[in-house]
C-alpha positions as CSV (number, residue, x, y, z in Angstrom):
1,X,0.0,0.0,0.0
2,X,1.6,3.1,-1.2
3,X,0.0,6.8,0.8
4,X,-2.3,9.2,-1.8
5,X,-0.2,12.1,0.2
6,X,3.5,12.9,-1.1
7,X,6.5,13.8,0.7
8,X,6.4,17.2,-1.0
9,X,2.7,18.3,0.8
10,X,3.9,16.8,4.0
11,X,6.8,19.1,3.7
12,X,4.1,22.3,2.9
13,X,2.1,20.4,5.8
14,X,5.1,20.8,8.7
15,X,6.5,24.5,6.9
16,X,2.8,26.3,7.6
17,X,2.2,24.7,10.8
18,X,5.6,25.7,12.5
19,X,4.7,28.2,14.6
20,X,0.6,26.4,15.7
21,X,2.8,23.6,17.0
22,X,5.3,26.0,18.9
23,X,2.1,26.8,20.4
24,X,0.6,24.3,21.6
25,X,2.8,21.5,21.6
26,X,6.4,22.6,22.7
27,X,7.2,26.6,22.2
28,X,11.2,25.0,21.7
29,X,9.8,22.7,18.6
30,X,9.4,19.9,19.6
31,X,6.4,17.9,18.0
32,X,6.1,14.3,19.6
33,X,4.1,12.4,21.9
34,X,4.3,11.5,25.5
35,X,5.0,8.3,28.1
36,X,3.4,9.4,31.6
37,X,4.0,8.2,34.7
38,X,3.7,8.8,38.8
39,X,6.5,11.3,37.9
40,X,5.2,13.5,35.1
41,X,1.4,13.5,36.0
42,X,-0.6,15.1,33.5
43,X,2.1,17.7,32.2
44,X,2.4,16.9,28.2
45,X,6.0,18.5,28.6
46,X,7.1,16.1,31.2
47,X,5.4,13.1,29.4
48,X,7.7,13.9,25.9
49,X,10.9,14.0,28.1
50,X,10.1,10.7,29.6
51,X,9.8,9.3,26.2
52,X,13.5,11.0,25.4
53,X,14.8,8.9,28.1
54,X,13.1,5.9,27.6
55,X,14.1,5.6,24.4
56,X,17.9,6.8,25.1
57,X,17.9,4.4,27.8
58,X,17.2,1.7,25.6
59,X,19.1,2.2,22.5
60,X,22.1,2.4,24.9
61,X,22.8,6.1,23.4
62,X,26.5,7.3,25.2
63,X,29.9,8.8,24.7
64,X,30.5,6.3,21.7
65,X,27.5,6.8,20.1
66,X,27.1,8.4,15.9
67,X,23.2,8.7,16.0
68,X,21.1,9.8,12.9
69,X,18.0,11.6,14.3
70,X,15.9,10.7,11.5
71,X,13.1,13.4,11.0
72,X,14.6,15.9,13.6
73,X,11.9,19.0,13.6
74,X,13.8,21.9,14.3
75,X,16.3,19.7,16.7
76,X,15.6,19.9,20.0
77,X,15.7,16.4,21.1
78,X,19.2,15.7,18.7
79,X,21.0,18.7,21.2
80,X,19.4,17.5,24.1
81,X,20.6,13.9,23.1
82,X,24.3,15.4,22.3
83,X,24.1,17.0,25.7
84,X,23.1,14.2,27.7
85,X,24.4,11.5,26.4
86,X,27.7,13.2,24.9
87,X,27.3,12.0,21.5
88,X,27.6,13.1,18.0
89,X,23.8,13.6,16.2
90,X,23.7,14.0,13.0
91,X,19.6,15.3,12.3
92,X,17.5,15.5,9.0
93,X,14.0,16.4,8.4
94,X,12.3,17.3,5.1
95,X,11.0,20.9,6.3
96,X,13.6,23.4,5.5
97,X,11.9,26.0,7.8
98,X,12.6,22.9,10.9
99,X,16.1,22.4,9.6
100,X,16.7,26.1,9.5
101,X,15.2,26.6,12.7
102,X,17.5,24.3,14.2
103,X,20.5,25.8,12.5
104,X,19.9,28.7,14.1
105,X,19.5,27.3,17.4
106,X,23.1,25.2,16.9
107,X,24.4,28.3,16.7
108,X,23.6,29.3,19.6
109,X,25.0,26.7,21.5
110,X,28.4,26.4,22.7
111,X,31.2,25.0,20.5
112,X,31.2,21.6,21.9
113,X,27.7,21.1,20.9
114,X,28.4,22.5,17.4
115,X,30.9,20.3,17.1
116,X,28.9,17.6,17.8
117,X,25.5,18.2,16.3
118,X,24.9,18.8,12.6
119,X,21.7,19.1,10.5
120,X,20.4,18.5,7.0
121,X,17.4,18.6,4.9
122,X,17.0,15.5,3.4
123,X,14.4,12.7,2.8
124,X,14.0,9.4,4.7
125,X,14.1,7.7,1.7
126,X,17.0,8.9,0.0
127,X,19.6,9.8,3.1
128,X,23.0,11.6,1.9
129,X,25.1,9.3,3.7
130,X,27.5,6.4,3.5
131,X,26.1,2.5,4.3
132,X,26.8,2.4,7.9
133,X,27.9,6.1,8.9
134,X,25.9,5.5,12.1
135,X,25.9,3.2,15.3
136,X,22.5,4.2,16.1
137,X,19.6,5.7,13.8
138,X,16.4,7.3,16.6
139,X,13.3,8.6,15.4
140,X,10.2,10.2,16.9
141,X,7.0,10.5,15.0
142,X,8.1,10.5,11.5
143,X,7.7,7.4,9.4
144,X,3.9,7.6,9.2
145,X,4.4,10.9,6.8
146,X,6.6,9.1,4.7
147,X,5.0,7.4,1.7
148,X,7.6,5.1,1.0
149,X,7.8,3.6,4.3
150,X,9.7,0.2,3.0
151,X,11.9,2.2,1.4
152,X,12.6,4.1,4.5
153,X,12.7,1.4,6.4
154,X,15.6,-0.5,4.3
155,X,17.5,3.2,4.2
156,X,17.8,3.1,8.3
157,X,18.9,-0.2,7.9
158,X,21.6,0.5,4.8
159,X,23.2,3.6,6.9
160,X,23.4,1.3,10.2
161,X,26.8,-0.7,11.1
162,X,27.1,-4.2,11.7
163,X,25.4,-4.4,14.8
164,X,23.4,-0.6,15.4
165,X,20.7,-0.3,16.6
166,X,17.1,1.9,15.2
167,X,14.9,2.7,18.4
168,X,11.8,4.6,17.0
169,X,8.2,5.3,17.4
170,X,5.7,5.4,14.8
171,X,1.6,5.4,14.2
172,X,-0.4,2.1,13.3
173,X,-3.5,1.1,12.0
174,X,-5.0,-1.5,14.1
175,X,-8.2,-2.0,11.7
176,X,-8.2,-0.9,8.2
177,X,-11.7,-0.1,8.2
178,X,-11.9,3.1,10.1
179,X,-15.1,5.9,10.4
180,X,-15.5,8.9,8.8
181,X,-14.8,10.8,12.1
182,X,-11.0,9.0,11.8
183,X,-10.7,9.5,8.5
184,X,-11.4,12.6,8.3
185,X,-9.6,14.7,11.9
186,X,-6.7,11.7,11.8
187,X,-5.6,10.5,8.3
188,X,-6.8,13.4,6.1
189,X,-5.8,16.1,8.4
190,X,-2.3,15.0,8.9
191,X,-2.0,13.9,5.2
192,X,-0.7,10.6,5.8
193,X,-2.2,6.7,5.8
194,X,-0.6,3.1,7.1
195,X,-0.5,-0.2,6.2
196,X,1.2,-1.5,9.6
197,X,-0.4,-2.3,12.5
198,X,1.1,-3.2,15.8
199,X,2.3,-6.8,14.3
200,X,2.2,-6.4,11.1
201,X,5.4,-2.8,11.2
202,X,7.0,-6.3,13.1
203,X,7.2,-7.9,9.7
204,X,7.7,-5.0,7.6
205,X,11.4,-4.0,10.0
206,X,12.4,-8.0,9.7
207,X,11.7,-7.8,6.0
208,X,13.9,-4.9,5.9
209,X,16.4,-7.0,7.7
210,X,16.4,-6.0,11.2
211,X,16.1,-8.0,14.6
212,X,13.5,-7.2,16.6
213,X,14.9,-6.4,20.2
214,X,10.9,-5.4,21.7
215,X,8.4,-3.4,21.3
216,X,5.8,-1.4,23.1
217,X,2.0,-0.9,22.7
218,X,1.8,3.1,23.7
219,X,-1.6,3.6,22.4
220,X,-2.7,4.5,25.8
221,X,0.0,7.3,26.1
222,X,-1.0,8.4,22.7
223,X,-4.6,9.0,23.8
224,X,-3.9,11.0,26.8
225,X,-1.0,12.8,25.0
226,X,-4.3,14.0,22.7
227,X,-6.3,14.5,25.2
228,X,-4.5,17.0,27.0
229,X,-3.1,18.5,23.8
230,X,-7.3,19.2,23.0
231,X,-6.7,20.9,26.6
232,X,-4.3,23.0,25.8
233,X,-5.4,24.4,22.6
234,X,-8.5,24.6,24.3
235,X,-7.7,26.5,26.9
236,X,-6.2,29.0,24.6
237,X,-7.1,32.7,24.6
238,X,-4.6,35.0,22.4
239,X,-3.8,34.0,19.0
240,X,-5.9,32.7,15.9
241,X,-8.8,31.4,18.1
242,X,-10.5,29.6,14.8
243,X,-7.7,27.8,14.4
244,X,-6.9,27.0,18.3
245,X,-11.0,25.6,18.5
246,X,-10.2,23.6,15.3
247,X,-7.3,22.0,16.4
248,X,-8.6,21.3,20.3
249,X,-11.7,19.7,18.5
250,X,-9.0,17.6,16.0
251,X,-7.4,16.4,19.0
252,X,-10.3,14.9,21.1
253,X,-11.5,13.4,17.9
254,X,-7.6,11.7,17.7
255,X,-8.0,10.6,20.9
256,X,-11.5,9.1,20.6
257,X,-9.9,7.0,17.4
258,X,-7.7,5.6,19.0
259,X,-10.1,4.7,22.1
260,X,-11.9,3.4,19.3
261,X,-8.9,1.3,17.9
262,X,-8.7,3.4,14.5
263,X,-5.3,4.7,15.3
264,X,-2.5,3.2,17.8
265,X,1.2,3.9,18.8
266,X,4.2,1.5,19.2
267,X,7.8,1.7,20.0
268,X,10.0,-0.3,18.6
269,X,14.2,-1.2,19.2
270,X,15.8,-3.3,16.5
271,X,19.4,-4.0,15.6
272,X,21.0,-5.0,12.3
């Protein structure tokens, strides 16, 4: 199954929308979901971070580390990954206003971080770099845009060495026969559609090559990171107020889909 939507509207899609999501989501740029627990409560800000760690944690990021941040936004989490983990982060992203966005941040950084951190524009399914330039290739809410998602698949693979490992989140499908409600505030409105499920993006990355280490069901996270995203944009009072109402009334329909089982989340940590 090949997506209706190209990589060329999804770029339009994430250029217009920069500065709703800096918003809403994360004012630093920052556009992914969240993994609560006792320790972040309900705070959507708190929830993202956990899922930084989490996934740092279990791709074993440190000191030794050449990580391709596959679909890096405007590069927060590939500096806060070269800060805390003291590696080198390479980050690309198809939106040249994200990539020049975190450009300009880099340079704002002290010389050990520029030093460590670069950024490119480039696609997922045509990456600018040698077969295995990385030890680890991370990605957060970014191969559900991509039409080619095979194809994308087998490029994380191609730029891994021997042994790296690709820890990344992504959007399923559980049922291909959604409602018009889904359809319509979900897949149309964020100009992308799935063949995977929860299983089935497991035979898709062992196709492609890789072994699966695990990997998470986070549907529920994804709900309430919708939930109080709707909240937020609800709550709003300055600012395009049409477009703050839209997007609160988008989000609580997101997160009725995937109470509903029209839209899920996983994490998954593979190694070549």
């Amino acid at each position: 199954m090949s997506s209706r939507f190209t990589e060329r509207e999804t770029e339009r899609y994430y250029d217009a929308q920069d500065v709703i999501y800096r918003s809403i989501w994360d004012s630093e740029g920052s556009v992914h979901w969240g993994v609560f627990d006792q320790n972040t409560g309900d705070d959507f800000l708190k929830g993202c971070a956990n899922l930084n760690i989490i996934m740092a944690d279990e791709g074993r990021i440190d000191v030794t580390s050449r990580v391709l941040d596959l679909g890096c936004g405007s590069g927060t989490t590939a500096m806060w990954l070269a800060e805390e983990r003291n590696c080198r982060v390479t980050g690309v992203d198809l939106s040249g206003v994200r990539i020049q966005n975190a450009k300009n941040d880099l340079q704002a950084r002290s010389q050990e971080m520029q030093q460590n951190v670069a950024f490119e524009k480039a696609s997922a399914t045509d990456l600018p770099f040698p077969d295995g330039s990385f030890t680890h290739v991370w990605s957060q809410a970014v191969i559900y845009h991509v039409p080619d998602k095979e194809g994308t698949l087998k490029e994380a693979y191609r730029v891994l060495a021997d042994g790296g490992i690709f820890i990344f989140d992504d959007l399923v499908k559980p049922k291909q026969d959604i409602s018009e409600s889904a359809q319509t505030y979900v897949y149309d409105r964020l100009l992308f559609d799935t063949p995977f499920s929860f299983e089935s993006y497991k035979d898709a990355l062992q196709q492609a090559g890789f072994k699966i280490l695990s990997s998470q069901d986070l549907s529920p996270h994804l709900k309430k990171s919708y939930s109080l995203l709707s909240n937020i944009a609800g709550s709003k009072t300055e600012g395009p107020m049409d477009k703050y109402q839209t997007l609160a009334l988008a989000y609580a329909k997101t997160a009725q889909a995937i109470e509903d089982s029209e839209l899920g989340w996983g994490l998954y940590l593979c190694q070549k």
